[in-house]
C-alpha positions as CSV (number, residue, x, y, z in Angstrom):
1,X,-127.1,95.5,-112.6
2,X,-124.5,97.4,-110.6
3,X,-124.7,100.3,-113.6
4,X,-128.7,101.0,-112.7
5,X,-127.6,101.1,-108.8
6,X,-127.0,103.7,-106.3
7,X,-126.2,103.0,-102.8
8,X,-127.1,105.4,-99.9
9,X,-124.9,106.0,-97.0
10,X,-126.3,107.6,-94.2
11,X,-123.4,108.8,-91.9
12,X,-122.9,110.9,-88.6
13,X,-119.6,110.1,-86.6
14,X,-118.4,107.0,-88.9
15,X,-114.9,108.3,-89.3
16,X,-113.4,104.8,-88.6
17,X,-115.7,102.7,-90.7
18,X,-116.6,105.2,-94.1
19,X,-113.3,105.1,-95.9
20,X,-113.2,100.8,-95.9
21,X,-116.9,100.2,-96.6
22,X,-116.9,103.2,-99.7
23,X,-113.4,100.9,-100.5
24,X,-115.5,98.0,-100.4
25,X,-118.0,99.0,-102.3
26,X,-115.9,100.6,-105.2
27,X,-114.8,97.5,-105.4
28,X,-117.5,95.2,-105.5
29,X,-120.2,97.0,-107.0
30,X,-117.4,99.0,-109.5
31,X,-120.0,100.8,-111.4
32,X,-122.9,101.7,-109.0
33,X,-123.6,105.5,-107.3
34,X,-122.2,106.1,-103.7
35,X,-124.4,108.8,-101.9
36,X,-123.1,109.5,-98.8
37,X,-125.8,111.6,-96.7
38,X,-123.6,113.2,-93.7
39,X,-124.9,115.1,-90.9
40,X,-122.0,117.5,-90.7
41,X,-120.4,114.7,-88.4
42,X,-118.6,116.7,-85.2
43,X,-115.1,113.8,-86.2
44,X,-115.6,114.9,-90.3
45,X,-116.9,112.3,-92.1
46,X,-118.0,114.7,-94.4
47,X,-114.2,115.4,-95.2
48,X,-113.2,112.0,-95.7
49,X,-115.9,111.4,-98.2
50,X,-115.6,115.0,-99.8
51,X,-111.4,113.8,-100.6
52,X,-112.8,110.7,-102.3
53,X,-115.4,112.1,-104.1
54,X,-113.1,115.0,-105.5
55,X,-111.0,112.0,-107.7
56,X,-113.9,109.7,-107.9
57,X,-117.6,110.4,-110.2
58,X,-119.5,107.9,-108.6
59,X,-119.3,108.9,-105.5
60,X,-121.4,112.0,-104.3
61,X,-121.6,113.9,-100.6
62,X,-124.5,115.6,-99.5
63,X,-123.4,117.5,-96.0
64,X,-126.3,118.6,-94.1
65,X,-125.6,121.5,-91.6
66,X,-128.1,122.0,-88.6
67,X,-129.8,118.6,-89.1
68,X,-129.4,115.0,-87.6
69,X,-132.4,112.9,-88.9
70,X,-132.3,109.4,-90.1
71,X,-135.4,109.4,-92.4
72,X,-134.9,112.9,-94.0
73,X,-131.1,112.0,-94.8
74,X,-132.6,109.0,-96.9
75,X,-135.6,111.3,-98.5
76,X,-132.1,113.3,-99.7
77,X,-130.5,110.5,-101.1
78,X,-133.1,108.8,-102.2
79,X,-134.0,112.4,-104.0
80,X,-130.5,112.2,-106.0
81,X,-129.9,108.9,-106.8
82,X,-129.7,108.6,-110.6
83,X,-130.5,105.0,-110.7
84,X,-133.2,102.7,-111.6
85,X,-132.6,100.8,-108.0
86,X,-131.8,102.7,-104.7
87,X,-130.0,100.6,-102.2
88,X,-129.3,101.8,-98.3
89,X,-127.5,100.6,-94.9
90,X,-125.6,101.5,-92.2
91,X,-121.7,102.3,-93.1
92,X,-120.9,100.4,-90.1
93,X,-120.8,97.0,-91.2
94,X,-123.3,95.7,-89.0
95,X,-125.6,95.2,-92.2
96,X,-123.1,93.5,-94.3
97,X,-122.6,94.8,-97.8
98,X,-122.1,91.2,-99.6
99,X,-126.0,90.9,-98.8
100,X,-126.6,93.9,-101.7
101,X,-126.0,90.8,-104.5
102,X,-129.0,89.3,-103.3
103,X,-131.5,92.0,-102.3
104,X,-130.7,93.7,-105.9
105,X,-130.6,89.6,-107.2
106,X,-134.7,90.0,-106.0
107,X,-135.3,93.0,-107.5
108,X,-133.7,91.7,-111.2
109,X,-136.1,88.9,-110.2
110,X,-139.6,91.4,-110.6
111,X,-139.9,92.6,-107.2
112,X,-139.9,95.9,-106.4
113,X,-138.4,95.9,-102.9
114,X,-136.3,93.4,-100.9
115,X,-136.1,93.6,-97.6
116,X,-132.8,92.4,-95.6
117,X,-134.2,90.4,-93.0
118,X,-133.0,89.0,-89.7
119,X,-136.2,87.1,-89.0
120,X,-136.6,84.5,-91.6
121,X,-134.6,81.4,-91.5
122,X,-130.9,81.7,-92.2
123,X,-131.1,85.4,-90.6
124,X,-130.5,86.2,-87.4
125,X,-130.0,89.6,-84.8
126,X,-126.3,88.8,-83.3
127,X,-125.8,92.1,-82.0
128,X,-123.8,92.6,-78.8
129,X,-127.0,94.4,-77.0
130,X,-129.5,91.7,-75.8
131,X,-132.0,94.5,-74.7
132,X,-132.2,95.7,-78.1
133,X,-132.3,92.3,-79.9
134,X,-135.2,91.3,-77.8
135,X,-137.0,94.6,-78.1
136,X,-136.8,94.3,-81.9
137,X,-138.1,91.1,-81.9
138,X,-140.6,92.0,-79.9
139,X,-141.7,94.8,-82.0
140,X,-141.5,92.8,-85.1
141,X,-143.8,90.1,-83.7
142,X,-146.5,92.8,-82.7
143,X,-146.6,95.0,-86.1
144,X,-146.4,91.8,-87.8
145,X,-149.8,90.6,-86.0
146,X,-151.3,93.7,-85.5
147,X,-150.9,95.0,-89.0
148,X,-151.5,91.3,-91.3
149,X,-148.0,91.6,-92.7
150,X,-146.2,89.2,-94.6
151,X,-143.3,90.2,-93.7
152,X,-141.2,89.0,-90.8
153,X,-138.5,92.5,-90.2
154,X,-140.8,95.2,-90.4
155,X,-137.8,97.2,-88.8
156,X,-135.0,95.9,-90.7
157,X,-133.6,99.5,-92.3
158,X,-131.6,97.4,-95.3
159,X,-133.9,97.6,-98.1
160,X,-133.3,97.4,-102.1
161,X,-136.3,99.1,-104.0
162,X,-137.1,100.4,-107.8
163,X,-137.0,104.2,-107.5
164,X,-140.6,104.2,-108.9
165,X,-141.5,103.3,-106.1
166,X,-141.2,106.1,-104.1
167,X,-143.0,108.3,-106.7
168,X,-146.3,106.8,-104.3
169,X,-144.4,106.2,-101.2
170,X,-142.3,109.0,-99.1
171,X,-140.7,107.9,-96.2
172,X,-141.8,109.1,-93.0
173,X,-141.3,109.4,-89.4
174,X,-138.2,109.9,-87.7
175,X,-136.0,106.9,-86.5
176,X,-136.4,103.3,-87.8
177,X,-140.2,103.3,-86.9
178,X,-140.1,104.8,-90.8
179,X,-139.5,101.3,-92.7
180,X,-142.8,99.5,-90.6
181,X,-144.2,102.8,-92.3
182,X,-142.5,102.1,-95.8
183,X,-143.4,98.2,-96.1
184,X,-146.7,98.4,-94.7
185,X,-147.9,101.4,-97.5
186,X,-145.8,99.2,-100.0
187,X,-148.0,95.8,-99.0
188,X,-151.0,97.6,-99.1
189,X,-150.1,99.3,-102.5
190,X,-149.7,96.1,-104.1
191,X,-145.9,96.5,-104.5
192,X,-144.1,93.0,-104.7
193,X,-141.8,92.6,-101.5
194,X,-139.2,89.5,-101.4
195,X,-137.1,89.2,-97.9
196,X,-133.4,88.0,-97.8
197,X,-132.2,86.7,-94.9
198,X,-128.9,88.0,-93.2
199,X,-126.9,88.0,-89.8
200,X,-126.9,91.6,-88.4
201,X,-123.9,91.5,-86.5
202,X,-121.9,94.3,-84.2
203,X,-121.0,97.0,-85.6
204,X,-117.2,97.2,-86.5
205,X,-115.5,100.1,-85.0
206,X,-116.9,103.2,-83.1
207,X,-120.3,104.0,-81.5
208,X,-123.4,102.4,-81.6
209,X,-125.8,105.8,-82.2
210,X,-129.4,103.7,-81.3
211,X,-130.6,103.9,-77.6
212,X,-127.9,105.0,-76.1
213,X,-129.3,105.6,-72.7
214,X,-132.5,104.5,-71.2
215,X,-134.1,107.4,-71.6
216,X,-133.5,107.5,-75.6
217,X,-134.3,104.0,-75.6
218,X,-137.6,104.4,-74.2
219,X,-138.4,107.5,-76.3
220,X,-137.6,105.8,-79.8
221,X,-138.9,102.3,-78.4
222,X,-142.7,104.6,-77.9
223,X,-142.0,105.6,-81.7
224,X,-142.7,102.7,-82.9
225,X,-145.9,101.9,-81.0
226,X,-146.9,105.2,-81.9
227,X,-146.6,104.3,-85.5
228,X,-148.1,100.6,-85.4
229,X,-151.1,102.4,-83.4
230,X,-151.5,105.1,-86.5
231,X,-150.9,102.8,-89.4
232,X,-153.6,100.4,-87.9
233,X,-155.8,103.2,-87.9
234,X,-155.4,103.9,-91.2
235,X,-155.9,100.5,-92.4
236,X,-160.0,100.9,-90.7
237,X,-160.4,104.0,-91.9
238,X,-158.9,103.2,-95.4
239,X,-161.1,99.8,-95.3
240,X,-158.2,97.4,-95.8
């Protein structure tokens, strides 16, 4: 199914890892669509993937000047893509590729979206930051209760889906708070959701852009709650 696939990148400051995971992928999924969504990186990761892209068709750059936003950079891609299924992770290996086989396995399997999940047996969080593999456990545990979700990573930001899908559904919000948002709308739309578990490990080279101080941890840690809070009001008011 590689041919009906596009893959989104979303990039700021990945010098060291975007040339070996677009390699990867070239190789491995030979005939899908690279979108690489840059946020006119400060080290030119733009420029990297704009030399590829010059010799290579399925790969395509979209540089963003004056912006620096998770969510919108996959609206973009997502926006693009050509494909039938739209594919996205981090370009740092920490999601690891090899896991696409099976998310877009699901989907040939009449889901709509799969979900890479660290939560379910045979995943796990491995991360070198204990704080924020406890706090995303934590959060998962609550939206999970809170909201009546099947699903066990609510926050897992490796998702497969059929771009129909988001003819219904626009992501929203601004950091990773947007897949509870996503999943949620998708349960409650009656879209079929499969997870696949995987081992989120360390990233491989360069730096970790979540919750770098405490300050931005606590400010995109309130995010979440902030959405949990809103999408629980929706579900009373909506009579779910």
């Amino acid at each position: 199914m590689t041919g009906s696939l596009s893959i989104i990148l979303p990039t700021y400051n990945e010098r060291e890892n975007i040339c070996e995971m677009i390699e990867y992928l070239r190789k491995n999924f030979d005939l899908a669509e690279i979108i690489v969504v840059d946020d006119n990186s400060p080290d030119r990761t733009w420029q990297l993937v704009k030399s590829k892209a010059a010799n290579d068709s399925h790969i395509k750059l979209i540089r963003r000047s004056g912006k620096r936003n998770l969510v919108s950079s996959l609206r973009e891609g997502i926006c693009i893509a050509s494909r039938d299924v739209v594919v996205w992770l981090d370009c740092d290996f920490s999601m690891p590729p090899e896991i696409i086989s099976k998310l877009v396995e699901a989907i040939d399997n009449h889901y709509d979206i799969a979900v890479g999940s660290r939560y379910i047996k045979d995943g796990n969080d491995a991360r070198d930051s204990i704080r924020r593999v406890l706090t995303s456990r934590l959060i998962n545990k609550f939206a999970k209760w809170l909201l009546r979700s099947s699903i066990y990573d609510l926050t897992s930001g490796f998702i497969a889906s059929r771009k129909h899908v988001f003819r219904s559904i626009i992501l929203d919000g601004c950091y990773g708070e947007y897949c509870i948002d996503f999943i949620l709308r998708a349960e409650r739309a009656g879209f079929k959701i499969k997870e696949i578990p995987y081992v989120c490990i360390p990233r491989l080279k360069g730096k970790t852009k979540t919750a770098s101080n405490s300050l931005v941890f606590m400010a995109k840690g309130s995010n979440y709650v902030i959405k949990i809070i809103s999408l629980i009001n929706a579900k009373l008011n909506d009579g779910y």
